[in-house]
C-alpha positions as CSV (number, residue, x, y, z in Angstrom):
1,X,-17.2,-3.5,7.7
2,X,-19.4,-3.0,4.9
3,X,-20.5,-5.7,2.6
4,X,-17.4,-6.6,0.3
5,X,-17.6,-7.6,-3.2
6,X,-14.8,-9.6,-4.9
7,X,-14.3,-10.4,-9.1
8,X,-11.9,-10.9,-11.3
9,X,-10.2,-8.6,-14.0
10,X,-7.8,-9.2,-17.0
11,X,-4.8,-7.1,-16.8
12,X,-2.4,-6.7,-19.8
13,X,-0.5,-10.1,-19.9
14,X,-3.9,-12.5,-19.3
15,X,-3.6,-12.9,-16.1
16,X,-7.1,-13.0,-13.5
17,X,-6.6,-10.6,-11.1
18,X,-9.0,-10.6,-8.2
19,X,-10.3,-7.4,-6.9
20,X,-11.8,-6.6,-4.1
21,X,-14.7,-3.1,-3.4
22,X,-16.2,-2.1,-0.4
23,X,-18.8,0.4,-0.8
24,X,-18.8,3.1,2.3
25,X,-19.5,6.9,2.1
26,X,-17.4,9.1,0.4
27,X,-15.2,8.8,-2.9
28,X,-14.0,5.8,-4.2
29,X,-9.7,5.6,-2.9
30,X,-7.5,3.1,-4.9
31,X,-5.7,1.0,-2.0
32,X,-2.6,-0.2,-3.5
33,X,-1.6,-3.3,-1.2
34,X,1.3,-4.6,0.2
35,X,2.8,-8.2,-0.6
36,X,-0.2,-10.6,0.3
37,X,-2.5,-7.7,2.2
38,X,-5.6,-8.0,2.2
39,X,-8.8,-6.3,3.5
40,X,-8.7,-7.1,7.0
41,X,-5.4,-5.2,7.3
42,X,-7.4,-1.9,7.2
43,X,-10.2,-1.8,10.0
44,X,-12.3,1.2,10.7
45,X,-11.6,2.7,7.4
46,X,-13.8,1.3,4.7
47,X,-16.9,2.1,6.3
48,X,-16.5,5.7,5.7
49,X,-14.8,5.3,2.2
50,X,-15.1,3.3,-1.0
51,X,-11.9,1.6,-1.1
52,X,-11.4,-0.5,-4.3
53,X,-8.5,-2.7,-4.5
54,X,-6.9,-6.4,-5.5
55,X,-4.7,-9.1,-4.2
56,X,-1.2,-9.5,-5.7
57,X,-0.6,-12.0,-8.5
58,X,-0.8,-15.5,-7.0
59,X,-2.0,-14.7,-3.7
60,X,-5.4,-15.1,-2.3
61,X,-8.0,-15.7,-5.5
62,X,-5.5,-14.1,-7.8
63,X,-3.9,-16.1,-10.6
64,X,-0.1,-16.7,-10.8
65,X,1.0,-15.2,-14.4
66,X,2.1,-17.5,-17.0
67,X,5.3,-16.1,-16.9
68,X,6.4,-16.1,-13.5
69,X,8.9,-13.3,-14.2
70,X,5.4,-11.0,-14.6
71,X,6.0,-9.6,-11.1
72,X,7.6,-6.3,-11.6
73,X,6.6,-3.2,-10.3
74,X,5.2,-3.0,-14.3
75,X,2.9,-5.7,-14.1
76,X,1.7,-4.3,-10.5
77,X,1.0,-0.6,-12.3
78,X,-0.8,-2.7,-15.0
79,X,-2.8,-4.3,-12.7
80,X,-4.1,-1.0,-10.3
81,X,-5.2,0.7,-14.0
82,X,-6.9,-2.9,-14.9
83,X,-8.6,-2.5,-11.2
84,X,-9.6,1.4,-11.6
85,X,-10.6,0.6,-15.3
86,X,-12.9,-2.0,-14.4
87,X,-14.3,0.0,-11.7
88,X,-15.2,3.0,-13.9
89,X,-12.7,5.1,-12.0
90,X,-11.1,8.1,-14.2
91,X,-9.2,10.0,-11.1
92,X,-9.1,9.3,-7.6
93,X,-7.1,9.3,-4.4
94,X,-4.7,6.7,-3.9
95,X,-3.4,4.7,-0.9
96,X,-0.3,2.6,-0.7
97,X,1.0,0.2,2.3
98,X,4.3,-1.3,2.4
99,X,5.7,-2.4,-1.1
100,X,2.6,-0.6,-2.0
101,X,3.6,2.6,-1.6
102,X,6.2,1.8,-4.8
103,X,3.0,1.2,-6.7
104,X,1.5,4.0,-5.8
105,X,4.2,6.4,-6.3
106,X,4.4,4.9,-9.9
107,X,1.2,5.1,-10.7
108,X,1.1,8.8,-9.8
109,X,4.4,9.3,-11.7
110,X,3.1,7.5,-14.9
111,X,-0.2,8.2,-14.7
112,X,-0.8,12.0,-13.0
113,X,-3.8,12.4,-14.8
114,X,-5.6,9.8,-12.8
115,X,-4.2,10.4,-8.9
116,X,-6.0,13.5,-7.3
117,X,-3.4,12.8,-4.1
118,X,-1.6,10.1,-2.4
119,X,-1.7,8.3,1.1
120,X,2.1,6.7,1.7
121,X,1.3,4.0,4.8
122,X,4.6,2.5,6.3
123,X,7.0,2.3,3.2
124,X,9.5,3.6,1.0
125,X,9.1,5.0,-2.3
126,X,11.3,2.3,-4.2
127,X,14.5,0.9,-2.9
128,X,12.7,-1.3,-0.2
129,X,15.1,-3.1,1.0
130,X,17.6,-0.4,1.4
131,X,14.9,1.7,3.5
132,X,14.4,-1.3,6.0
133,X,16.4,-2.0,9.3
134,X,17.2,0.8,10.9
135,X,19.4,-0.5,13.4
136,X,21.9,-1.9,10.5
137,X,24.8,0.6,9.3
138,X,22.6,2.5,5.9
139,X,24.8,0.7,3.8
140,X,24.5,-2.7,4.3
141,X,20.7,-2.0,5.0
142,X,20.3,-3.6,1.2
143,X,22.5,-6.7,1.6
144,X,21.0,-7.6,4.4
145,X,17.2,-7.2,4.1
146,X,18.3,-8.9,0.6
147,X,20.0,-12.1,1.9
148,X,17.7,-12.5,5.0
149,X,14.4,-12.2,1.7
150,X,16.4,-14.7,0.2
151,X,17.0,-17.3,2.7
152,X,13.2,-17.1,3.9
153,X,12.5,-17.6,0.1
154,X,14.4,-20.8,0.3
155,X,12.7,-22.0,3.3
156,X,9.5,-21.3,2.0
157,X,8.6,-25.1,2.2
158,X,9.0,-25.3,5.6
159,X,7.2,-22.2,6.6
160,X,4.1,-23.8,4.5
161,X,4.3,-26.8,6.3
162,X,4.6,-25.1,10.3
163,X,2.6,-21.6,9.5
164,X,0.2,-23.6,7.9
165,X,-0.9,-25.2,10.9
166,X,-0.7,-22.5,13.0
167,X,-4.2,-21.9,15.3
168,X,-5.4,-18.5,15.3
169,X,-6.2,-18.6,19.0
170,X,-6.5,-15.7,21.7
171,X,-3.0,-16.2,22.8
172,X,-1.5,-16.2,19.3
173,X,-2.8,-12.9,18.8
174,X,-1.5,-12.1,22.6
175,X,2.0,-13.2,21.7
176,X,1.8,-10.9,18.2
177,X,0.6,-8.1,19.7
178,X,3.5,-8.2,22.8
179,X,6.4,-9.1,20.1
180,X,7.0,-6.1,18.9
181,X,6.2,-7.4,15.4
182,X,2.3,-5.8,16.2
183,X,1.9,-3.4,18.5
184,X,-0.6,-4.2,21.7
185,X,-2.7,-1.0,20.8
186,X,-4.1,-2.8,18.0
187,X,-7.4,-4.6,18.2
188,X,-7.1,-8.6,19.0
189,X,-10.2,-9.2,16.6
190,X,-8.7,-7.4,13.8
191,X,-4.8,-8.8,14.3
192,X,-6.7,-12.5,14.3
193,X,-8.5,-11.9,11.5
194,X,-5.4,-10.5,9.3
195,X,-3.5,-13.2,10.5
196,X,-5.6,-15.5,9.6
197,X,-5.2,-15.5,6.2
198,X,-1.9,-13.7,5.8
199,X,-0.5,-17.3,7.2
200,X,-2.1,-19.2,4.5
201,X,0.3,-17.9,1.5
202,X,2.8,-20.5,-0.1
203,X,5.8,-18.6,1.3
204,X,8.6,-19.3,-1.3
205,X,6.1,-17.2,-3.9
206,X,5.2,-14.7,-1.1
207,X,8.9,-13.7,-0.7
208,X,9.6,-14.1,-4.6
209,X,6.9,-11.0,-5.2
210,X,9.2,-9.3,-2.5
211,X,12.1,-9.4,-4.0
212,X,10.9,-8.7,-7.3
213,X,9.0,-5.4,-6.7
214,X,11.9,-4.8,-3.9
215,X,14.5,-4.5,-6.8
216,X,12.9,-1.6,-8.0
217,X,15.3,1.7,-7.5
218,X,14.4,4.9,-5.3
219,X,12.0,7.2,-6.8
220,X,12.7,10.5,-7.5
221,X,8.9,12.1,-6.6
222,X,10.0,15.5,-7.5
223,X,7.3,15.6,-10.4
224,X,4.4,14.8,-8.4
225,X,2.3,17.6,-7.3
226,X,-1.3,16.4,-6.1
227,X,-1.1,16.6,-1.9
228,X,0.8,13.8,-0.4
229,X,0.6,12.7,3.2
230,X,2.8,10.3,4.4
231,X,2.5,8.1,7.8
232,X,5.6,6.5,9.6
233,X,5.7,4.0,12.0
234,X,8.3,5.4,14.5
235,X,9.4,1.7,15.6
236,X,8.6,0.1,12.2
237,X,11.6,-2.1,10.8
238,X,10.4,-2.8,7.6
239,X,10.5,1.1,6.3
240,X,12.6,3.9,8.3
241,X,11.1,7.2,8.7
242,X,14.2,8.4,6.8
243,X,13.6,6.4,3.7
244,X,10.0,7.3,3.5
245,X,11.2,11.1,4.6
246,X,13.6,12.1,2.3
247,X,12.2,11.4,-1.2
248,X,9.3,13.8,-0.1
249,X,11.1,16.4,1.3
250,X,11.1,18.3,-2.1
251,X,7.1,18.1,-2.8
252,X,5.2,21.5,-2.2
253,X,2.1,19.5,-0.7
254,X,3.6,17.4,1.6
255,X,3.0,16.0,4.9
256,X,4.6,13.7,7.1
257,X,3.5,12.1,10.0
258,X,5.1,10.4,12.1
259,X,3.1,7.5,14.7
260,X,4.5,5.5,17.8
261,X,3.7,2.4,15.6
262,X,5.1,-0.6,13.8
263,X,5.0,-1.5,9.9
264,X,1.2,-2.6,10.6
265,X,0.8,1.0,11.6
266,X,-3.1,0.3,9.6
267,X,-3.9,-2.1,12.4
268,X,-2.4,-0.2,15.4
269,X,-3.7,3.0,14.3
270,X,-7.2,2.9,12.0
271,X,-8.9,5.8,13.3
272,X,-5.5,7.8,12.4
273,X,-5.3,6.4,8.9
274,X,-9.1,7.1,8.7
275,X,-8.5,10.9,9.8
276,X,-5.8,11.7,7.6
277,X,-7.1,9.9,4.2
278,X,-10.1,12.5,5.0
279,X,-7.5,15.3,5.0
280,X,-5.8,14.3,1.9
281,X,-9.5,14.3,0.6
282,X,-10.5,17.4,1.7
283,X,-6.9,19.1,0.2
284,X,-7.6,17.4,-3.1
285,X,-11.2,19.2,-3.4
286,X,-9.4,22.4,-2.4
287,X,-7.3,22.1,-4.8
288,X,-9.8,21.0,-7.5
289,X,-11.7,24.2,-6.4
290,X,-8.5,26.4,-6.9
291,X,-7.6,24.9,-10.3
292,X,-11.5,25.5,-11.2
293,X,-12.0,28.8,-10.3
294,X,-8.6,29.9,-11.5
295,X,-9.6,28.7,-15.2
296,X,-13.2,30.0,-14.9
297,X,-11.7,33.5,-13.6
298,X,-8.9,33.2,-16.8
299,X,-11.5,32.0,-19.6
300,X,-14.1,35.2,-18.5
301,X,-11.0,37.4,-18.4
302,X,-10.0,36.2,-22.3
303,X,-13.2,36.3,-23.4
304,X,-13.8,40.3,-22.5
305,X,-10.8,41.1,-24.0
């Protein structure tokens, strides 16, 4: 991986935000992340791109807000234009994982002007909790992923005190990659390094950020019309092809596709993630060109008349 660079920002409310750049080829790509991701969830891919991105409020360098209740998919919006301000970034492409594809589909809703196209990795645009489980009846899918967020929340104490002390050995990562939780096609090094900060969170604060950007409601993506590409884990429980599926069927420049992968579909499958952010890349310059050339053509037009 390229050399990373980490510093903090203000967002709107006061509160630090850490951010995190690594400088590869290409254009910058706003990486929106999911709860408590970091950079070792995306291997193989910032070599080739400039990815610019920050840990969620209260995780990992980032300072809890003030207000604890300053952890709605607002304050998250607030903080990816704090990040791309601060990074001198007027318009790019923009990735999302897990709950952060919600951010990025927001950000692209409010802010149009400054997404050039969209990468949807593993999750729902909105309603979280009702895309998850697909083996639970569609409508209890909500009350469930709900109740089982909010029981972990409560046990959060006791996660510290057992995940805390949890070695990252080669058979931990053995036992992760053969649970079906992480597929084995991902790489041990990478799944051990992931890991081994992702187990580190205070948990009860982990799962509160879930179920306060989880509570917001299924986006209608209608308006958006930069290229979208969305990838679905096939066996991923945490974001059903279907929920990820159906809010996009309606866009004029999008694409699904669909990999024999879990929700950590960036670990199983880096090189595909890799490929297809250069496709969205390449169909945002074509687009650019289009738009370009269209007003060039209409301005000469006008002005010989």
């Amino acid at each position: 991986m390229a050399a990373m660079r980490e510093h903090d920002v203000t967002s709107w409310d006061g509160t630090k935000i850490r951010t995190w750049q690594v400088g590869g080829d290409g254009p910058a790509v706003l990486l929106c992340p999911g709860v408590g991701s970091g950079p070792e969830s995306w291997p193989s891919l910032a070599d080739r791109h400039g990815l610019v991105s920050w840990y969620m409020r209260g995780t990992m360098g980032s300072d809890r807000p003030a207000d604890e209740r300053n952890i709605t998919l607002d304050d998250h919006v607030a903080d990816a234009l704090a990040v791309l301000d601060d990074a001198g970034i007027e318009r790019c492409v923009v990735m999302g994982w897990s709950m952060g594809v919600t951010i990025a589909a927001e950000l692209a809703l409010r802010y149009p002007d400054r997404v050039a196209g969209l990468l949807l990795v593993a999750g729902a645009p909105g309603d979280s909790f009702g895309g998850m489980l697909p083996l639970v009846p569609s409508r209890w899918r909500r009350t469930v992923g709900l109740t089982a967020t909010r029981l972990l929340q409560q046990a959060g104490p006791l996660l510290d005190g057992v995940l805390h002390r949890m070695p990252v050995t080669d058979l931990t990562t053995f036992l992760l990659r053969h649970s079906g939780v992480i597929k084995p096609s991902s790489d041990p090094k990478a799944v051990a390094r992931a890991v081994s900060r992702f187990l580190r969170h205070d948990w009860r604060w982990y799962f509160t950020l879930a179920l306060a950007l989880g509570e917001a409601p299924r986006q209608d993506l209608r308006p958006i019309v930069c290229p979208v590409t969305l990838l679905a884990g096939r066996d991923d429980v945490l974001a059903t092809t279907e929920s990820m599926a159906t809010p996009a069927g309606a866009l004029p420049q999008a694409r699904l596709r669909v990999l024999p992968c879990s929700h950590y579909l960036p670990l199983e499958a880096p090189e595909v993630v890799s490929e297809e952010l250069d496709l969205v890349l390449d169909r945002v310059a074509a687009v650019d060109f289009a738009v370009e050339t269209t007003t060039a053509f209409t301005s000469g037009s006008r002005s010989r008349t």
